[in-house]
C-alpha positions in Angstrom: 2.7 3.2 -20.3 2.2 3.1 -16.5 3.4 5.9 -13.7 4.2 3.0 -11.8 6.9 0.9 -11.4 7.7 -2.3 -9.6 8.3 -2.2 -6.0 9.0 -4.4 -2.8 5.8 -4.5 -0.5 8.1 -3.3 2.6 8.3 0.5 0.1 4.8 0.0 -0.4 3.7 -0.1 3.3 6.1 2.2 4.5 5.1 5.0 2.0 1.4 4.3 3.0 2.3 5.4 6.7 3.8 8.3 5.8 1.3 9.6 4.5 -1.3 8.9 7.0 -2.2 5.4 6.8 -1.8 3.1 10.3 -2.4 -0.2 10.9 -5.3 -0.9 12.5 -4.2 -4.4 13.2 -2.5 -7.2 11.7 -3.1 -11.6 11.4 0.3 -12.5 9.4 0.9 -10.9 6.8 -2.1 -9.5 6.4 -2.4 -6.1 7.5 -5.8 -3.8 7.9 -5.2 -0.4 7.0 -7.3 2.8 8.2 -7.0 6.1 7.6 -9.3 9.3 8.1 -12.2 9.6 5.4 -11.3 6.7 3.5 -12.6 3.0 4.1 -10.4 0.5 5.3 -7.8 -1.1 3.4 -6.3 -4.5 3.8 -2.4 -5.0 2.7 -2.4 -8.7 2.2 1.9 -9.1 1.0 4.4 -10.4 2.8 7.4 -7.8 3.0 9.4 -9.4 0.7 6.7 -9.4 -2.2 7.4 -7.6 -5.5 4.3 -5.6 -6.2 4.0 -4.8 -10.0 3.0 -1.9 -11.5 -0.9 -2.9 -11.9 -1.3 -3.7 -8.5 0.0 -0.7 -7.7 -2.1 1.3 -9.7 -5.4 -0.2 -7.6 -3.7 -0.4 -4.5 -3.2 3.8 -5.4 -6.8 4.0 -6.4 -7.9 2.6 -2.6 -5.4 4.3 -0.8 -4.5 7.9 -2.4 -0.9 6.5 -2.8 1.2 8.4 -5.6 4.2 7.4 -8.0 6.4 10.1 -5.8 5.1 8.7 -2.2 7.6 5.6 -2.9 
């Protein structure tokens, strides 16, 4: 069974600037995402989006995101 579970992209991109991610800049609803000594990571949801748990899991593998950051 996953860690994960299902969240709204707004929870998403809001726990990924708290904990030190910032958009770098942003075309719709794509956003690109940099943070210090990881590459850069593009958010490509629209705010609204429900993000399942096994996107979640990749977007966590990219980004250093964990279940207790949402």
């Amino acid at each position: 069974m996953s860690r994960w579970r299902s969240a709204k992209a707004r929870q998403v991109l809001a726990a990924l600037l708290r904990i030190g991610w910032t958009i770098a800049w942003q075309n719709g609803s794509h956003r690109r995402l940099k943070r210090e000594g990881w590459a850069n990571y593009t958010f490509a949801f629209h705010d609204g989006d429900e993000i399942g748990p096994g996107i979640l899991g990749q977007i966590a593998k990219k980004t250093g995101l964990q279940p207790e950051d949402l």
